[in-house]
C-alpha positions as CSV (number, residue, x, y, z in Angstrom):
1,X,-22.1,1.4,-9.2
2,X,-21.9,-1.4,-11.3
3,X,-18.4,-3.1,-11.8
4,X,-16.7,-6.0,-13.1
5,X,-13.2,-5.9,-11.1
6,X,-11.8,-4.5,-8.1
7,X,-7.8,-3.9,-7.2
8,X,-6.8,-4.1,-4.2
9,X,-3.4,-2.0,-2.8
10,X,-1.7,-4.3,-0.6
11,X,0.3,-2.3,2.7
12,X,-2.0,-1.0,4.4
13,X,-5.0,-2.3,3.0
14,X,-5.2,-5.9,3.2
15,X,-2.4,-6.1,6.2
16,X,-1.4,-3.5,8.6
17,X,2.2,-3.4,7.9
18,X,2.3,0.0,7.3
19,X,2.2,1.3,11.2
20,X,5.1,-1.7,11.5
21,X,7.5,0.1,9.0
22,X,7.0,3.7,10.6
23,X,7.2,2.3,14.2
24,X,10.8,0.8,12.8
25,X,11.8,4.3,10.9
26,X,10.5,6.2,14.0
27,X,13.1,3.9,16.0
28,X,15.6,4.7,13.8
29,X,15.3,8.7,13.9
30,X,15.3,8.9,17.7
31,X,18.2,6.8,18.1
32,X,19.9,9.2,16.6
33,X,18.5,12.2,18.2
34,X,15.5,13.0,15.7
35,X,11.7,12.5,15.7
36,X,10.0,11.6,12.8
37,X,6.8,13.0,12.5
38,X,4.0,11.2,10.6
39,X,2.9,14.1,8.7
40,X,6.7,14.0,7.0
41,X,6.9,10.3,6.9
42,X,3.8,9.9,4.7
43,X,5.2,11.5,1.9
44,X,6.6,8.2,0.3
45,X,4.0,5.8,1.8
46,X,2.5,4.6,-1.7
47,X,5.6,4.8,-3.4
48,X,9.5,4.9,-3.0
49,X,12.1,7.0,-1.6
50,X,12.5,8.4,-4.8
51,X,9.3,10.7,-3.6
52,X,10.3,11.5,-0.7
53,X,13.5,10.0,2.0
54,X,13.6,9.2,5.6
55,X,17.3,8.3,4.9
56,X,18.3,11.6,3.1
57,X,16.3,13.7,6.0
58,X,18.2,12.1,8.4
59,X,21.4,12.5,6.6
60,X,20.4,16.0,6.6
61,X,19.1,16.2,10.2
62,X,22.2,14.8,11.7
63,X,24.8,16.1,8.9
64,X,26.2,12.4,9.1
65,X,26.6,9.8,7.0
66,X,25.2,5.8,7.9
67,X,25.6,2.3,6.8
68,X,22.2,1.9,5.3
69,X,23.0,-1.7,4.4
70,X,23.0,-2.6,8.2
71,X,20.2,-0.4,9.6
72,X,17.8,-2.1,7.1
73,X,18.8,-5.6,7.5
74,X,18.3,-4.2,11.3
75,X,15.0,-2.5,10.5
76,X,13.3,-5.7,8.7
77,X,14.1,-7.8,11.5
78,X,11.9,-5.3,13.5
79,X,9.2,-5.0,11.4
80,X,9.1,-8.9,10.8
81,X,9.3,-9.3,14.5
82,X,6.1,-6.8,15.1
83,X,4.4,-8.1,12.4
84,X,4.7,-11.7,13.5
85,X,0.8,-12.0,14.7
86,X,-0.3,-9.9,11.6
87,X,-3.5,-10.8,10.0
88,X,-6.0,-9.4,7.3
89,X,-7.1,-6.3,8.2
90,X,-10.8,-5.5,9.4
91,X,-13.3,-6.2,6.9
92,X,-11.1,-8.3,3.9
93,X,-11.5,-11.8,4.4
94,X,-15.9,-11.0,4.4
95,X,-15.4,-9.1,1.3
96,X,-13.1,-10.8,-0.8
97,X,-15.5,-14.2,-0.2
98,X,-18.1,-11.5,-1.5
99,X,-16.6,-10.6,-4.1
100,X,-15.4,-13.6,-5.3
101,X,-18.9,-15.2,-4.7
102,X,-20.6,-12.7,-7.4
103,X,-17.6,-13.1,-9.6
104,X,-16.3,-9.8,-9.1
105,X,-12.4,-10.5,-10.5
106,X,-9.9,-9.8,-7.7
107,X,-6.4,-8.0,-8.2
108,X,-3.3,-6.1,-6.4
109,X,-1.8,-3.3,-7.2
110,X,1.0,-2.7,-4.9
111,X,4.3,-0.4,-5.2
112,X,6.1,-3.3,-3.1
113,X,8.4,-6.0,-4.3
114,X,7.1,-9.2,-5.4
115,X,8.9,-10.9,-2.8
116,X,7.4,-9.1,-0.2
117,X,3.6,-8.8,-1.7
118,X,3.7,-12.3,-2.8
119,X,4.7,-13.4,0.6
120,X,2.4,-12.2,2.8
121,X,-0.4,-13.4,0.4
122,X,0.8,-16.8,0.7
123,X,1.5,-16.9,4.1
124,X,-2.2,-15.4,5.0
125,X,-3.3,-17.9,2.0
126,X,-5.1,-15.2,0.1
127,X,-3.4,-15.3,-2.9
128,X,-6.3,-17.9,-4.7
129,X,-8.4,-14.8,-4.2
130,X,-6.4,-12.6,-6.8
131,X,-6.3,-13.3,-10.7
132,X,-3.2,-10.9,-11.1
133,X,-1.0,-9.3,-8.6
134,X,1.4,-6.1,-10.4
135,X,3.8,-5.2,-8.2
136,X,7.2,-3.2,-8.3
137,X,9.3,-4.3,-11.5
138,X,5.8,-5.0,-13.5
139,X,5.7,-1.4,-14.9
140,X,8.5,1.1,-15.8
141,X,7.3,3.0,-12.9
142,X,5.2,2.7,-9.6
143,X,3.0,5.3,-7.9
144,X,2.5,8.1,-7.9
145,X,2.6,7.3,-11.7
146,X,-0.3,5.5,-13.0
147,X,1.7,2.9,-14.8
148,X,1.0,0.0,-12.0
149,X,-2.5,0.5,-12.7
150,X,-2.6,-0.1,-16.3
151,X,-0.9,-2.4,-16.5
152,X,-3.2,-4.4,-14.2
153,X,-6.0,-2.9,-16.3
154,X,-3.8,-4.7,-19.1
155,X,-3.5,-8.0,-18.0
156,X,-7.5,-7.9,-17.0
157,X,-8.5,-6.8,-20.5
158,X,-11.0,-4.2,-18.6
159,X,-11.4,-0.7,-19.3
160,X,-11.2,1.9,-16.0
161,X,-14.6,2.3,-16.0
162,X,-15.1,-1.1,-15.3
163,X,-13.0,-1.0,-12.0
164,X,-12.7,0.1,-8.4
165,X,-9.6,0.5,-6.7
166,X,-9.1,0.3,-2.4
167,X,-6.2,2.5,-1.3
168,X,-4.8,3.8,1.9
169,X,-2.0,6.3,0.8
170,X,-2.5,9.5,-1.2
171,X,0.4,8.4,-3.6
172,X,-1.4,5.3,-4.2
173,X,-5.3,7.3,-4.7
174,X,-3.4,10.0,-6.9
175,X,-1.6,6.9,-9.0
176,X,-5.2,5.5,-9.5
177,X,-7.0,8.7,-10.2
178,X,-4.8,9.3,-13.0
179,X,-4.9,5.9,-14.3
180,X,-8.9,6.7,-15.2
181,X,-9.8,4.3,-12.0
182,X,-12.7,4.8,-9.3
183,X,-10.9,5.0,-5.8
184,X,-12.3,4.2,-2.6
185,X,-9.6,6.0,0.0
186,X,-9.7,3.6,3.2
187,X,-7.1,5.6,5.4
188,X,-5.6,3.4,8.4
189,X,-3.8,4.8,12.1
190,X,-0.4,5.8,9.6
191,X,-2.4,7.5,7.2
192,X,-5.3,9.0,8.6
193,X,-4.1,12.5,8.4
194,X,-3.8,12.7,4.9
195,X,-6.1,14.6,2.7
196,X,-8.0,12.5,0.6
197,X,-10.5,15.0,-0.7
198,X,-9.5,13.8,-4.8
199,X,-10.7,10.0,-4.1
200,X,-14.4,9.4,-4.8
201,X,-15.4,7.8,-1.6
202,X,-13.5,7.7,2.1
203,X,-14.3,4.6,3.9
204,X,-13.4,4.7,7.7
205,X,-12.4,0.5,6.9
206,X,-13.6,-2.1,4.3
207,X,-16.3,-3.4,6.5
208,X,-17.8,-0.3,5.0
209,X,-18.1,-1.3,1.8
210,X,-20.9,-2.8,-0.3
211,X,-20.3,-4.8,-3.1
């Protein structure tokens, strides 16, 4: 297919910090007592705990009550600590240098804070690779609603049919399927149960992809 953008999701499909964050939630659950099955825990990967939340199921699990201000300070010193050695995941670095070398324009579309996004991308110095990066606090709301998406469709002046999108969660492939978007479903080791049967293409990993 012929395109003139592509949009990039950013956990899980430029860094592997997804399997970090559920390793630190799984923690979390058996410490008190409960397991936290991945099939349950992928219902807000994509989006918020507004979808779905691991602290309301294990509020409900345990019928107790926690300080939630401490166990996350506690949790993102875990998943900064297991994501210390983290690189790009298999396959970006050789196809965002393609990309950029046939001027394909380069963006992210992430449900994550800026802070966090933006952080990573500068620290892994890939943010020269992306002309815009919309991220939670850009649109009224974040997926599974499409808003992220065109709003990055905004700022690029492109229509939909002029873009392809690389997403690992089914929040995030829903969110772009509804936005008029092309979606390549690249699942990773947190999401690879899912059913991605409404994106266009399945990759098994980027290094699959021709551009």
């Amino acid at each position: 297919m012929s395109f003139s953008a592509v949009l990039f999701d950013f956990d899980g499909i430029l860094v592997d910090t997804e399997w970090a964050i559920y390793q630190a939630w799984l923690r979390t659950f058996r410490t008190h007592g409960h397991e936290l099955p991945l099939e349950i825990y992928t219902r807000c990967i994509g989006s918020d705990f507004d979808t779905w939340s691991p602290k309301t199921h294990l509020e409900d699990l345990t019928g107790s009550s926690f300080d939630w201000h401490q166990l996350d300070e506690d949790r993102q010193v875990e998943i900064r600590r297991d994501l210390e050695q983290a690189g790009p995941m298999p396959g970006v670095m050789a196809l965002l240098d393609s990309l950029k070398s046939k001027g394909i324009r380069i963006g992210v579309v992430s449900s994550s804070s800026h802070s966090w996004v933006d952080g990573w991308l500068d620290s892994l110095q890939l943010m020269p690779y992306f002309e815009t990066v919309v991220c939670r606090g850009d649109a009224p709301r974040i997926k599974p609603a499409p808003d992220l998406w065109l709003e990055a469709l905004r700022r690029l002046d492109l229509p939909a049919s002029e873009v392809i999108v690389f997403e690992d969660s089914l929040n995030g492939v829903k969110s772009a399927k509804e936005a008029g978007l092309t979606v390549n479903a690249v699942p990773n080791r947190t999401t690879a149960g899912l059913d991605f049967s409404i994106a266009d293409k399945v990759l098994s990993s980027l290094e699959d992809f021709s551009s």
